[in-house]
C-alpha positions in Angstrom: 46.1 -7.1 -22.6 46.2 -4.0 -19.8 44.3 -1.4 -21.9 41.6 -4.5 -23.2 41.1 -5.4 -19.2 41.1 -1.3 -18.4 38.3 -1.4 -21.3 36.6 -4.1 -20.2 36.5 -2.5 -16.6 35.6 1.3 -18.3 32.2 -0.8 -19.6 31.5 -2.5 -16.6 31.4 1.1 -14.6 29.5 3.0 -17.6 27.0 0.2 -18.2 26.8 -2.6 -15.7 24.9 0.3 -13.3 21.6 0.1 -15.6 21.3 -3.8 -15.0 21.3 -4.2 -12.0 17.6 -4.0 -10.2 16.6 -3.5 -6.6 15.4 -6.2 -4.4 12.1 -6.3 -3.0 12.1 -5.1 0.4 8.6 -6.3 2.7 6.7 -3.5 3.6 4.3 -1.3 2.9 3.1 0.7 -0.5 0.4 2.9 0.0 -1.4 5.4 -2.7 -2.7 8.8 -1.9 -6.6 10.1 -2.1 -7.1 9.0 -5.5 -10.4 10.5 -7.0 -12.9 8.7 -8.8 -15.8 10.1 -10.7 -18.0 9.5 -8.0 -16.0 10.2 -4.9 -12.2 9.1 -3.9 -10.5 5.3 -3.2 -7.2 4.5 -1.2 -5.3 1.9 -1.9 -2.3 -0.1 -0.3 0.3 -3.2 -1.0 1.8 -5.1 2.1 4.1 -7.4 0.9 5.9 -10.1 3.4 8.4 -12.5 3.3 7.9 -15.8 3.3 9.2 -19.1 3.1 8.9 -19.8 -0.3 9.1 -16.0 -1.3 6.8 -13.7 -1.0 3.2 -12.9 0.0 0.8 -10.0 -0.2 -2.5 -8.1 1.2 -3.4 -5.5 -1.0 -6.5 -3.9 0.3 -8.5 -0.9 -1.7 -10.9 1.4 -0.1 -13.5 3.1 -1.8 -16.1 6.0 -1.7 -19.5 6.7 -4.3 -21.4 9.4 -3.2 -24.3 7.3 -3.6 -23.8 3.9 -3.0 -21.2 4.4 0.2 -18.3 2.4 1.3 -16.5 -0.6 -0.1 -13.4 -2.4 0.8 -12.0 -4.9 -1.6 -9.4 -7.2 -0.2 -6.9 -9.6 -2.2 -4.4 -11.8 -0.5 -2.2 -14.1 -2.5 1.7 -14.8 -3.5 4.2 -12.6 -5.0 6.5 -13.8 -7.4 10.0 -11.5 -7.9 11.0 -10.6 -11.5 13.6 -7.9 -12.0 12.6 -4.7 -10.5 8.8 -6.0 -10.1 6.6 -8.8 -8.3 3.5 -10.7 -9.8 1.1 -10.5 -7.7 -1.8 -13.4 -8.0 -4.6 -13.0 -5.7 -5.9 -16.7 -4.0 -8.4 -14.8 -2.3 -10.7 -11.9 -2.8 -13.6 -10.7 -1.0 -15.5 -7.3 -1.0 -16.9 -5.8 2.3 -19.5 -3.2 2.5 -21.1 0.0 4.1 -23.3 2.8 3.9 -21.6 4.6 6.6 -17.9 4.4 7.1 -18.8 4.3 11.3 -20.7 1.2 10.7 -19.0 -2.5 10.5 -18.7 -4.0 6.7 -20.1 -6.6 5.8 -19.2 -9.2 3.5 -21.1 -8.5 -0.2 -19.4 -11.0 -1.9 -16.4 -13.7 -2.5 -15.2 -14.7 -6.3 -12.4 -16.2 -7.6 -9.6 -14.4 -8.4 -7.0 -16.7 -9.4 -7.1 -15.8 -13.2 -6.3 -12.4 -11.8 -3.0 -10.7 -11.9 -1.0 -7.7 -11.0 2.4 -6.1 -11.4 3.9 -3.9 -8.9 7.1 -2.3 -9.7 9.7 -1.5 -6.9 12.7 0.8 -8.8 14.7 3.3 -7.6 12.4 6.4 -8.6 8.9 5.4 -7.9 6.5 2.2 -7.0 3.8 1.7 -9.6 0.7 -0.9 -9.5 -0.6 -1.9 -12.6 -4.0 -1.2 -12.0 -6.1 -0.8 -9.1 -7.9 -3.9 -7.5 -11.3 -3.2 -9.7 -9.7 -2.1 -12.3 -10.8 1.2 -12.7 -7.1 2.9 -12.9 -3.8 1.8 -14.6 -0.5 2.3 -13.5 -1.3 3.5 -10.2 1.2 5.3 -7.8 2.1 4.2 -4.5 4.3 7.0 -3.7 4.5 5.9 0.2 6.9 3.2 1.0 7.1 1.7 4.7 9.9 -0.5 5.5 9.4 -3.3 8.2 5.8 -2.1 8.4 4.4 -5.8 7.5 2.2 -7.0 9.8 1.9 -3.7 11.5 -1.1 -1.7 12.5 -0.8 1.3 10.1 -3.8 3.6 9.3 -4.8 6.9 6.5 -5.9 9.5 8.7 -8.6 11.6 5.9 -11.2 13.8 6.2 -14.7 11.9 5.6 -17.3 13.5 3.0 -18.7 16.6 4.1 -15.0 17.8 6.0 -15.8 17.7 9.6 -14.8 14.0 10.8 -12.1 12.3 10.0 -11.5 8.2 9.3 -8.9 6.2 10.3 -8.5 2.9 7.2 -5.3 0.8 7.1 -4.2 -2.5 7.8 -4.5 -4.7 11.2 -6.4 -1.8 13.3 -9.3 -4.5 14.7 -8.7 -5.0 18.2 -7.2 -1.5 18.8 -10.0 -0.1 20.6 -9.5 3.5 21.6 -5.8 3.6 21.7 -3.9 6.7 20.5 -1.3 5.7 17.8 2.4 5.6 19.2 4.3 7.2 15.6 3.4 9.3 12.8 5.1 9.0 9.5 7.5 12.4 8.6 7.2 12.5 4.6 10.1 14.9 4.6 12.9 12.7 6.4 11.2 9.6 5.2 11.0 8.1 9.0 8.5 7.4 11.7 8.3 10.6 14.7 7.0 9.9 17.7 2.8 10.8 18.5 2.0 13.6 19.9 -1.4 14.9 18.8 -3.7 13.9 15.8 -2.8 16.2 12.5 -5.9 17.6 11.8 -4.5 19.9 8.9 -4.0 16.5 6.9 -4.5 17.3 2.9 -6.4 14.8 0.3 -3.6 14.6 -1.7 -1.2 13.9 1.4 -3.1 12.1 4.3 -1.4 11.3 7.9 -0.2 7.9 8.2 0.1 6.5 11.8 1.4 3.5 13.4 0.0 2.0 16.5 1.5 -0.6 18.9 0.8 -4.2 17.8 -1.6 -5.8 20.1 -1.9 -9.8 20.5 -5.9 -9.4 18.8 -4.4 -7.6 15.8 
């Protein structure tokens, strides 16, 4: 009876390990400069906690050389399954510019609820199925900001033509001028107080900053 309970214990340590799966944790997944064949997109995930679960914004911001800016915004509920959520969009709009320094406008609202997307939250990465327009699968969100939900967090990137940067994110209206108060350290994986803009920011790495929530944000 010892050495089958020492057995059974020996297979729990060797084996159990590989079933168990993380827990979602709100926040905020954001990708890198992706490039497209005409120009670049971000893209970012914020999920939140509610009531009955969980619920998401996942916003997607992109550049044609030709046509100009678009931002596509989903919003919807995130059910949990194993080391991934469902995300199904209730609502979808896409806002639009031909200069990022001028206000979007809406272009259009359609329904989205046939839509869906899985977002994967294991131990090594965080992968979205595909990107809100579909143009890339399995996309990488390699940035991961705990207790960020609800926060105003922006990209810092350089615009076309390198001399001006853009600040996109989530919950920025209302901010006005005001300098950000952290800046995230991808190295030690935690926010560092403000002291200057980064203007040495790389397309494959962008700045992310946080600025102090505001009761118009």
């Amino acid at each position: 009876m010892r050495n089958f309970i020492l057995a059974i214990s020996l297979f729990q340590f060797l084996f159990l390990p590989t079933l168990i799966h993380s827990e979602t944790k709100p926040g905020l997944y954001l990708s890198d400069e992706i490039k497209t064949e005409n120009g670049f997109l971000f893209l970012g995930v914020e999920i939140t906690k509610e009531t009955n679960g969980f619920g998401f914004l996942a916003q997607e911001l992109r550049y044609h050389n030709q046509v100009g800016w678009e931002e596509i915004l989903y919003s919807g509920a995130a059910k949990q399954e194993l080391n991934e959520l469902t995300l199904v969009p209730g609502s979808c709009q896409v806002r639009a510019s031909k200069e990022f320094e001028k206000k979007k406008g809406l272009l259009r609202r359609f329904d989205c609820s046939h839509l869906s997307f899985a977002l994967q939250t294991d131990f090594s990465r965080n992968l979205l199925s595909s990107s809100l327009m579909g143009t890339f699968k399995d996309l990488s969100l390699p940035v991961f900001l705990a207790n960020a939900s609800s926060e105003p967090v922006g990209i810092s990137f350089l615009l076309p033509g390198g001399k001006e940067e853009g600040i996109w994110g989530f919950h920025l209206n209302g901010l006005g001028n005001q300098s950000p108060v952290q800046v995230w350290d991808r190295k030690s994986g935690l926010w560092k107080p403000w002291i200057g803009w980064n203007r040495k920011s790389e397309p494959s790495t962008p700045s992310i900053y946080r600025w102090k929530r505001t009761f118009s944000n």
